[in-house]
N, C-alpha and C positions, 0 to 999 in steps of 0.2 A: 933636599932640593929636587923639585920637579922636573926633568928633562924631557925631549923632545926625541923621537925614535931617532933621530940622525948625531944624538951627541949635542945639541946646542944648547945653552941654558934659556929655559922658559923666563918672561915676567913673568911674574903672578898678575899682575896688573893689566896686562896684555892690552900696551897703548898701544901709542902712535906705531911703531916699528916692530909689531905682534905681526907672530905669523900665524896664518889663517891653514885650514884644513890637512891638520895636523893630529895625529891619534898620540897622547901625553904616555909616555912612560911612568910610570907612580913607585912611589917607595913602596916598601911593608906596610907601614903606619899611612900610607893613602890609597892602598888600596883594601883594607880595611875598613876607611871611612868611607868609599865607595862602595863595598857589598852593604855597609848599613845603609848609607841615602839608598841604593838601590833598591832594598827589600823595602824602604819605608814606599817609594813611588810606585811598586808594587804593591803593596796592598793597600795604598790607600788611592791614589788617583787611577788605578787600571780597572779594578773592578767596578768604578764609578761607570768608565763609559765603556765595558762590558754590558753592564744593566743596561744604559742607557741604547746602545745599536740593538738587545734583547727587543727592547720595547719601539723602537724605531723599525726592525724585522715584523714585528708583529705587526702592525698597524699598516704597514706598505703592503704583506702578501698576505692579510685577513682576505682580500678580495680575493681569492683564488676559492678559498671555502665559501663564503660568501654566496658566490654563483651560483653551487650545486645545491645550495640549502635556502631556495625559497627568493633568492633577491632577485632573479630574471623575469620569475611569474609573477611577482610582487607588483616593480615595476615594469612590468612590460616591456623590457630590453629586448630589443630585435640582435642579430648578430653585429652589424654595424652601431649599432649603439652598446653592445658588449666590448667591441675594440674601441669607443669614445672614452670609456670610463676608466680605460687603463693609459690609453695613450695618452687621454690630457692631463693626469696625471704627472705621465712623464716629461710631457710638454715643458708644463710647469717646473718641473722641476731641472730641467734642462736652461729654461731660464735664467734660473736666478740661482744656478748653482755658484758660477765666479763671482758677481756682486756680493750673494752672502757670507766668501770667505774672505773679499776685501771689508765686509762689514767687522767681521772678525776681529780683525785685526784692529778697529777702532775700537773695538768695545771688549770688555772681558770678558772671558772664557763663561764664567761663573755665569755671568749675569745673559748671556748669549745664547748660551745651550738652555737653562733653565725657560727663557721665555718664548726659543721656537718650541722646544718638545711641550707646554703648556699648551701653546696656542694647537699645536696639530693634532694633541690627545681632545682637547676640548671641542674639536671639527670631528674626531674618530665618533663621539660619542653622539656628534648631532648627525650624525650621515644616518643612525641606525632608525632615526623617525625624519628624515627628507620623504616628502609626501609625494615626488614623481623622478621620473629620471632624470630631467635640468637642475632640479635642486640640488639632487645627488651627485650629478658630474660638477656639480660647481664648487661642493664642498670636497669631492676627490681634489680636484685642482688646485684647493686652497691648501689641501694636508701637503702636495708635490710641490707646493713652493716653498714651503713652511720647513717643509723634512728635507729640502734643498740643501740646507746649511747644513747639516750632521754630518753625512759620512763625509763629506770634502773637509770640513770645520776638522774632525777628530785625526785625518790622517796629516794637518799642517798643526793639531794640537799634539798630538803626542810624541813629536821629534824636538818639541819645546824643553822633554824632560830628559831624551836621551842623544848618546851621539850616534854615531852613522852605524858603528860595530855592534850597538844594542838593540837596534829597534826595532828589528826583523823580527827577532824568537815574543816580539811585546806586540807587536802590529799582529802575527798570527795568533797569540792568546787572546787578541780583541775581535779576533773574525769568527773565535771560536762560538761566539755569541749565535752567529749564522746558522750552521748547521744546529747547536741545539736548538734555538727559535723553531728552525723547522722543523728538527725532531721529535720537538712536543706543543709546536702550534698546531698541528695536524686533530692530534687528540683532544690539545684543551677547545679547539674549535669544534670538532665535532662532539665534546659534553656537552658546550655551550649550547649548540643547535639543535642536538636531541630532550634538553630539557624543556617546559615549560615554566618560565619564570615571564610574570608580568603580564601572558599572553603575547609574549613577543613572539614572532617566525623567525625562526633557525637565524640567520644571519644576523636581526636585530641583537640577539643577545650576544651575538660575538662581537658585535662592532663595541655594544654600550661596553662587557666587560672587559674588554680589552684595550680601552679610549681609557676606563679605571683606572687600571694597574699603572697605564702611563705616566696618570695626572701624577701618582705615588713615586715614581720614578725623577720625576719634574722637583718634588719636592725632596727628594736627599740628593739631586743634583746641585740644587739653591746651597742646602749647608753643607755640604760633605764638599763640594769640589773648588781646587785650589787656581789661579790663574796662571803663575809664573814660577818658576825654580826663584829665584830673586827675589820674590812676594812671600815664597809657600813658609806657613804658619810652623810645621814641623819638622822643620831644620834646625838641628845646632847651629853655630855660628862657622865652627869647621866644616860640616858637611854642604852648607851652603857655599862657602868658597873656594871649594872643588868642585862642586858640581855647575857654579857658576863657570871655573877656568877650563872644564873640560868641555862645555858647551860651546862654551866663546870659542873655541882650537879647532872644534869639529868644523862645527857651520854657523856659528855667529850665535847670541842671545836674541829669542825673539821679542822680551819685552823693549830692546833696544831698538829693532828693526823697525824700521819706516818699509812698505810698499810707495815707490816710487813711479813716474811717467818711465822711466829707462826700463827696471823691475818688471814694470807691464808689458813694455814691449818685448824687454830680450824674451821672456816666456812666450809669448805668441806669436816671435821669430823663428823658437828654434824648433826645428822640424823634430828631434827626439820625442817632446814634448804630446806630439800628435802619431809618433809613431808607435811610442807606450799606451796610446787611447786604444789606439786599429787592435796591436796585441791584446789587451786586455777584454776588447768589444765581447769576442766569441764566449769565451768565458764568463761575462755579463749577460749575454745572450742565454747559456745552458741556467744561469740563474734566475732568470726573468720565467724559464720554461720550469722550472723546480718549483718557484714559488709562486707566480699567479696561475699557471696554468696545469701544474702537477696532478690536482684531482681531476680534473677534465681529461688529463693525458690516459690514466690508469682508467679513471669511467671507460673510457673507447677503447681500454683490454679486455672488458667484459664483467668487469667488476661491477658491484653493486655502490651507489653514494654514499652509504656510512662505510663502506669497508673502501672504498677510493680517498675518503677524509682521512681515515686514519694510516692507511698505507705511504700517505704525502708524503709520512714523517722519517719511512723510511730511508729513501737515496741520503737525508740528510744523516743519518745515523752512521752512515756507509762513509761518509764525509768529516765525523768526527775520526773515526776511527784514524783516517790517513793522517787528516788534520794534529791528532796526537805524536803519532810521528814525523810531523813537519817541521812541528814546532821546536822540537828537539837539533834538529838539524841545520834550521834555516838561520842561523849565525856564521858555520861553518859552511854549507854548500854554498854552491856559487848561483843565483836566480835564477839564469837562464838556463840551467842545469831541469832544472822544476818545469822550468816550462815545456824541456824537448820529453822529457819522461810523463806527464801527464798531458798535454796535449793531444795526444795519441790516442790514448785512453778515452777521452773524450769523443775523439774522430770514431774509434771502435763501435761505444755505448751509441754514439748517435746513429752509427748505421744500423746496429742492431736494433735500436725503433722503428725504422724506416723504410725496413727493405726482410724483415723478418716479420711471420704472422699469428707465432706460438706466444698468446701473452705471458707467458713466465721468460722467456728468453725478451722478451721486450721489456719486460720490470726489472730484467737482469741490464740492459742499456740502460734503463734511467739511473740506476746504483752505479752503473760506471762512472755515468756524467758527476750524481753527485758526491764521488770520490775525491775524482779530479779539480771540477770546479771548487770545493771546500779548499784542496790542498792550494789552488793557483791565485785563487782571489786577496791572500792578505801577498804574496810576491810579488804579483803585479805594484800594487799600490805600494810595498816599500823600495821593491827596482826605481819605481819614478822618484819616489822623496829621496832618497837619499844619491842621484843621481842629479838634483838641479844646482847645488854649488853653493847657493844663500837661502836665509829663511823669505825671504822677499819675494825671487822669483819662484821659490816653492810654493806659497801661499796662493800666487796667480797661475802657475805649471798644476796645482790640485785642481782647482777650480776648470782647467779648460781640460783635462786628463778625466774628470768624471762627468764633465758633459758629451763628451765622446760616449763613454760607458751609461749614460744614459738615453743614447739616441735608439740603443737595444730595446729599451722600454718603450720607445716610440712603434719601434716598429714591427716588434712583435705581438703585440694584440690583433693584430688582422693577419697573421700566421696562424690565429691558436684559436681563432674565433670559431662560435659552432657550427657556422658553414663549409669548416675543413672535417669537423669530428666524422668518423669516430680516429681515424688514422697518421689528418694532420701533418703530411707528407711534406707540403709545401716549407715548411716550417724547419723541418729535421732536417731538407735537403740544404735549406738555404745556412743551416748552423753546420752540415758537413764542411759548405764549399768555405767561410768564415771564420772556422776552426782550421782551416787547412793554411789561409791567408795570415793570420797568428801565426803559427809556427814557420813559416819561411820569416817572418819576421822579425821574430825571435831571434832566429839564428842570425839573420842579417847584421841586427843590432849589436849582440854577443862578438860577432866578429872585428864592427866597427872602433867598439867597443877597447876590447884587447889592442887592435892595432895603433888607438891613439894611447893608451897607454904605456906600451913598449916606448913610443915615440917620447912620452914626457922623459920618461926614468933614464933615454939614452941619450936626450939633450936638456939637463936643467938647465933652469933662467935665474937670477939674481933679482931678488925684487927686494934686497935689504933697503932701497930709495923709495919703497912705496908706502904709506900708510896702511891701516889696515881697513878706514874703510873705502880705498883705492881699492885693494885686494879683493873687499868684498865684493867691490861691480865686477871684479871679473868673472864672478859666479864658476859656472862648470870648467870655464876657459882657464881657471887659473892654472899655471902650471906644477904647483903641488898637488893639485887635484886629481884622485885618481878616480872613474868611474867602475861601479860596484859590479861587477861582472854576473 
């Protein structure tokens, strides 16, 4: 028999008078069938959308290579028309980032992710023959709406397969994707640019082959990926109704979940929601500076363009490294822990861009940044999911939480633009003073945090009169609920 951490007997059934946001105590023989479901949602739906943010990294910060290899003289991008091409990008993608995870939620997994990464690898591959620079910002904009749905879609999709205690050490195995991307988009961009193939200029070959690999990606998304724990094809019959009752205990079933008028609003009332954006900005910000503008950064060390291409790759390599050690840990430490010990770090690297003039001590800042930023960015994003209370408000809490993180995108293209180079100053001051605003944040929230928690544990409430999906509007508020420190 299943029990509940306090002694209570579980339904299995988990009706009318289930309790919600509850972690299941398990026998021998269920928690067995649990390391199997587990290993299987490991290796078959994680590496799916690993690949899939691989190829999503690629395709968003090809334009950083891009630049140096031929596309400015091409099209005759003046520096204001160099920060049009990123920002409307992000524009776009700022838009229609909440719209496309309540499309989500109408539509399957499968069928959803398969048809944005189609249509935006199939825009990658026409940017690289757009005949001036309006045809080109237009089809950037169309990739920023398109690639809208992904990372929001994948961080309200992958808490579908785990509960709260797991999805940290699986959310940083999916960021891992990040830093490799950039550890070896660097190089495969600059093969791509130093070859002649077709008589294309440097950039054209990076956009067609890398628009490629996408489409390929598109297509073992279509059969290889599963929609729901309740749907998925490769469960037993036991391991499917565990891993359904452990789901329903944590935070609800999302095949279950309706987004509701209430769902929408409580996420766009509650100010945590906007204040995990502000913390996470800066650190979106050091990523925005990693990947569209990295070669440009190192060019203005004194470096030459092919060894600025291929050096991109390095801060990310510096990024795996920690990243390896995060992942490890990031079940048992506590989030906000992550973010007072690498923020820092960040605040350091950036100054050492900034205010130092030796380019190797300043190559030695961007390896800070992209230390810290690898290790902070899958934190961020599990601190908020698993802190909203239901999959509901989660689904519209992702959506307004990476429109925040992508207003970084908006605004630093005219920071990084070549009428700052070679130094750029403007840009590393304004991610000091933004990195400094994150961690008072941080800590604020950590505090708040703990305090209402002490408060639940020293006054429980009796909600045996409530149903469970009464319980579930109560999202964060409810009073089992504890938030994830």
């Amino acid at each position: 028999m299943t029990t509940e951490k306090d002694g209570e007997n579980y339904d299995s059934s988990f009706g009318e008078k289930g309790k919600m946001n509850k972690e299941l105590v398990l026998t021998e023989e269920e928690q067995i069938i649990r390391k199997r479901y587990l290993r299987k949602i490991d290796t078959r739906i994680l590496p799916v959308v690993c690949m899939l943010y691989f190829s999503s990294y690629l395709d968003r910060s090809n334009i950083g290579a891009a630049m140096i290899n031929g596309l400015k003289e091409r099209l005759h991008l003046t520096a204001k028309m160099q920060g049009n091409v990123i920002s409307i990008f992000y524009a776009c993608y700022l838009i229609f980032e909440a719209p496309s995870n309540m499309l989500l939620k109408r539509s399957k997994p499968r069928i959803w992710f398969t048809f944005i990464v189609t249509v935006w690898s199939g825009l990658t591959i026409y940017a690289a023959f757009a005949p001036n620079a309006t045809v080109f910002t237009i089809c950037r904009a169309l990739v920023g709406a398109f690639e809208s749905g992904f990372t929001p879609g994948i961080v309200a999709y992958l808490p579908y397969w785990y509960t709260r205690t797991e999805i940290g050490s699986r959310m940083t195995v999916f960021f891992l994707a990040l830093p490799f991307c950039g550890m070896v988009g660097g190089p495969i961009a600059a093969s791509l640019a130093k070859k002649k193939i077709f008589d294309f200029v440097g950039y054209q070959s990076i956009f067609f082959f890398e628009g490629i690999i996408t489409i390929g990606t598109a297509l073992i998304t279509f059969f290889f990926m599963q929609n729901y724990p309740d749907t998925c094809t490769f469960f037993t019959p036991e391991e499917r109704e565990l891993v359904i009752r452990r789901i329903t205990a944590s935070q609800g079933l999302a095949s279950k979940a309706k987004i509701s008028r209430y769902h929408t609003l409580e996420a766009l009332k509650d100010w945590k929601t906007y204040a995990f954006g502000l913390i996470e900005f800066s650190p979106n910000f050091c990523l925005q500076l990693l990947g569209n503008f990295g070669p440009s950064i190192i060019k203005g060390m004194g470096y030459s363009t092919s060894a600025a291409t291929y050096m991109a790759g390095i801060p990310y390599a510096c990024g795996i490294v920690v990243l390896m050690f995060v992942v490890r840990r990031i079940n048992t430490v506590q989030l906000s822990i992550m973010y007072l010990i690498f923020l820092p770090v960040e605040i350091i690297g950036a100054c050492l861009i900034a205010f130092t003039h030796v380019s190797q001590v300043r190559f030695l800042g961007l390896c800070l940044i992209g230390s810290a930023t690898c290790a902070i960015l899958p934190c961020g994003m599990t601190w908020m999911a698993t802190n909203c209370g239901s999959v509901p408000k989660r689904m519209v809490s992702t959506g307004i939480f990476t429109t925040i993180l992508g207003t970084s995108g908006l605004i630093s293209p005219y920071m990084f633009s070549s009428n700052h180079a070679p130094n750029y100053r403007l840009g590393h001051i304004f991610n000091i003073i933004m990195l400094s605003v994150s961690f008072s944040l941080a800590l604020f929230v950590r505090i708040f945090f703990t305090k209402q928690n002490e408060y639940r544990e020293n006054n429980p409430v009796d909600l045996s009169n409530m149903s469970t999906e009464e319980q579930e509007m109560l999202n964060d508020r409810h009073p089992d609920f504890r938030y994830r420190l």
